[in-house]
N, C-alpha and C positions, 0 to 999 in steps of 0.2 A: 637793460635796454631791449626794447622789444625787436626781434626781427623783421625787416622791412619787408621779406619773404611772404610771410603771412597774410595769404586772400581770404576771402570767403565769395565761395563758388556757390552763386546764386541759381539754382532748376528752375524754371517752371513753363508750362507749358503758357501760360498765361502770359501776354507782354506787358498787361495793364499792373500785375504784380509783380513780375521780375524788374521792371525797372520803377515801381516805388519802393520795391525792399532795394536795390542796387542802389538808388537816392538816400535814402533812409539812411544807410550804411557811409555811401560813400561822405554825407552832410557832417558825421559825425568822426569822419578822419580813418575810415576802414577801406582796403583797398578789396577791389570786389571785379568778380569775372562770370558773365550770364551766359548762359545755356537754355536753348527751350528744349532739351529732352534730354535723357541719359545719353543716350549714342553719342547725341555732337559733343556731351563731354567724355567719353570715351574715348572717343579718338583725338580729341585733344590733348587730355589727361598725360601727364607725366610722372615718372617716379618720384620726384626731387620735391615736387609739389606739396605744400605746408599750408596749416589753417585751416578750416574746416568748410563741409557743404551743407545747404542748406535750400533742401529737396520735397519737392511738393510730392504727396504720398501717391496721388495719382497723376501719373506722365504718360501720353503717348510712347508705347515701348513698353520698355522697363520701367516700373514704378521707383519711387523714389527709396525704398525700402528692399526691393531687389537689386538696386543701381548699389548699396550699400553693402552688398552682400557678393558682386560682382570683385567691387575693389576688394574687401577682406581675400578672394582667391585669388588676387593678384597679389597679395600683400601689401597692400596700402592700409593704412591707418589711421586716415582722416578721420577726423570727430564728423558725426551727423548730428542735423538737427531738421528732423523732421518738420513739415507744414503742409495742412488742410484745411478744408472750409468742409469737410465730412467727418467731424469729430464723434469718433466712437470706442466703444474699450476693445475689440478685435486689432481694430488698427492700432489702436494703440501698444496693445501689447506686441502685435508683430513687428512695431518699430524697436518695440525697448529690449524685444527677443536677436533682433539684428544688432543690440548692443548702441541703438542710437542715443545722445546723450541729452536730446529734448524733445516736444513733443509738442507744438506750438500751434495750435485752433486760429486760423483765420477768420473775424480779422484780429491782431495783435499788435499791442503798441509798441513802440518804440522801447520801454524799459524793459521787457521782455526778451524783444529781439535782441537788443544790447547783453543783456544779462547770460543769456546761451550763447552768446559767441564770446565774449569773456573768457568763460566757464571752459569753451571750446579752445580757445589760444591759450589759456594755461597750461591745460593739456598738453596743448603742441612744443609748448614755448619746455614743458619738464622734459617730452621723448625728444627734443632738436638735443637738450643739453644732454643728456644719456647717451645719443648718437654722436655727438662730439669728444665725449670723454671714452666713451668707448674704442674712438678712432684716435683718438689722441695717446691711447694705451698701445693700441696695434701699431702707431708706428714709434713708440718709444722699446718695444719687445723687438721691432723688425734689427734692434741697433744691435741684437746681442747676438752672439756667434755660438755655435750648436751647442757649444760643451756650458757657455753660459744657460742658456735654456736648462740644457739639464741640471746645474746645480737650481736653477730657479724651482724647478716642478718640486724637486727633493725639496729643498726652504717651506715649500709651500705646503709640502706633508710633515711639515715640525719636524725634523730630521735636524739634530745636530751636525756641528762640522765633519766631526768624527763617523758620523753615522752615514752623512753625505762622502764622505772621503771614502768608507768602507764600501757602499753602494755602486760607485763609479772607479774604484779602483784608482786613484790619487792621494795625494798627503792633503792631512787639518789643514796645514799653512795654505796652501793651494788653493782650498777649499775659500779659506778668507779672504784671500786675495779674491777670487771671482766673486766673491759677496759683495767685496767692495768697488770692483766694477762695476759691479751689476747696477747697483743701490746709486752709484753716479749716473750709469744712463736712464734708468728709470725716473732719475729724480725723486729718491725716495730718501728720508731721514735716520730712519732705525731699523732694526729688522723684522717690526711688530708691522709698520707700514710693507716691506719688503713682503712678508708673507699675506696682509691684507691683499695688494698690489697684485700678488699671482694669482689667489680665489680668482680672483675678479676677470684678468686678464685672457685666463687660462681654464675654464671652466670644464667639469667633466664630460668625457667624451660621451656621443650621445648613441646607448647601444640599440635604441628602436624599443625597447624595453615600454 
């Protein structure tokens, strides 16, 4: 089921196009939010915000290719989907250099427009579910108690019981028994999941390298 979250953040400097693409969209069951320049969606703009924008190349300000470029140092991740009535390959590529995921020549019809914000809420719709499972991980690890952690990291370097027992200084039995804790809070099946479970949850430290 698609998130109800999901806008699509209309730019343009133009009111005569921001509100026939915001029609356009909104006719067709999309919920949509306008802007006539970078800035006022700047300060708008929220973290939490999902869906994609979809920014005319030249804005009063920041262009819609810099406004692009503005969120990635914020760390936003919204899909772009470029739009101009000055279609050319410079522009063009410096959208697709900003990692934009369309490039849409005014004027454009409706199965176009449709089709890149599709393309753009799938997107949205795989990193929402990554960020859910990711957080759904951090609070199933927040359940476990120090010395569980540590048998978990050891699990996770293939380390037998034995090998885990000799590393932590504890007995095998001891060792199973926190397996089988663990493997309950986790909500994990076997210890193949148990040690996928830690890759994932527990990723290598990051040395600036």
């Amino acid at each position: 089921m698609r998130s109800e979250r999901l806008t699509v953040f209309v730019i343009d400097d133009d009111a005569s196009v921001r509100d026939s693409v915001a029609l356009m969209l909104g006719l067709a069951g999309y919920r949509t939010s306008v802007f006539a320049d970078a800035e006022a969606f700047l300060v708008a703009w929220k973290e939490d915000w999902v869906g994609c924008v979809i920014a005319d190349v030249r804005l009063p300000g920041q262009s819609g290719v810099e406004l692009q470029a503005t969120l990635r140092k914020r760390g936003a991740s919204l899909p772009f989907v470029i739009i101009t009535a000055h279609g050319d390959v410079p522009t063009a590529r410096a959208a697709f250099r900003s990692q934009a995921l369309d490039f849409l020549e005014k004027p454009f019809d409706n199965a176009q427009l449709y089709a890149a914000v599709e393309t753009a809420f799938a997107l949205e719709e795989r990193r929402i579910q990554r960020h859910d499972s990711r957080r759904a991980d951090a609070e199933k690890l927040s359940r476990l108690t120090a010395r569980e952690r540590e048998v978990l990291e050891q699990a996770a370097q293939g380390l037998h019981a034995k090998e885990i027992a000799t590393a932590l200084g504890i007995s095998p039995r001891t060792v199973e028994v926190h397996k089988t804790r663990i493997m309950e809070k986790l909500d994990v099946r076997n210890v193949a999941e148990l040690v996928r479970f830690a890759i994932v949850a527990t990723p290598p430290d990051d040395d600036g390298s």
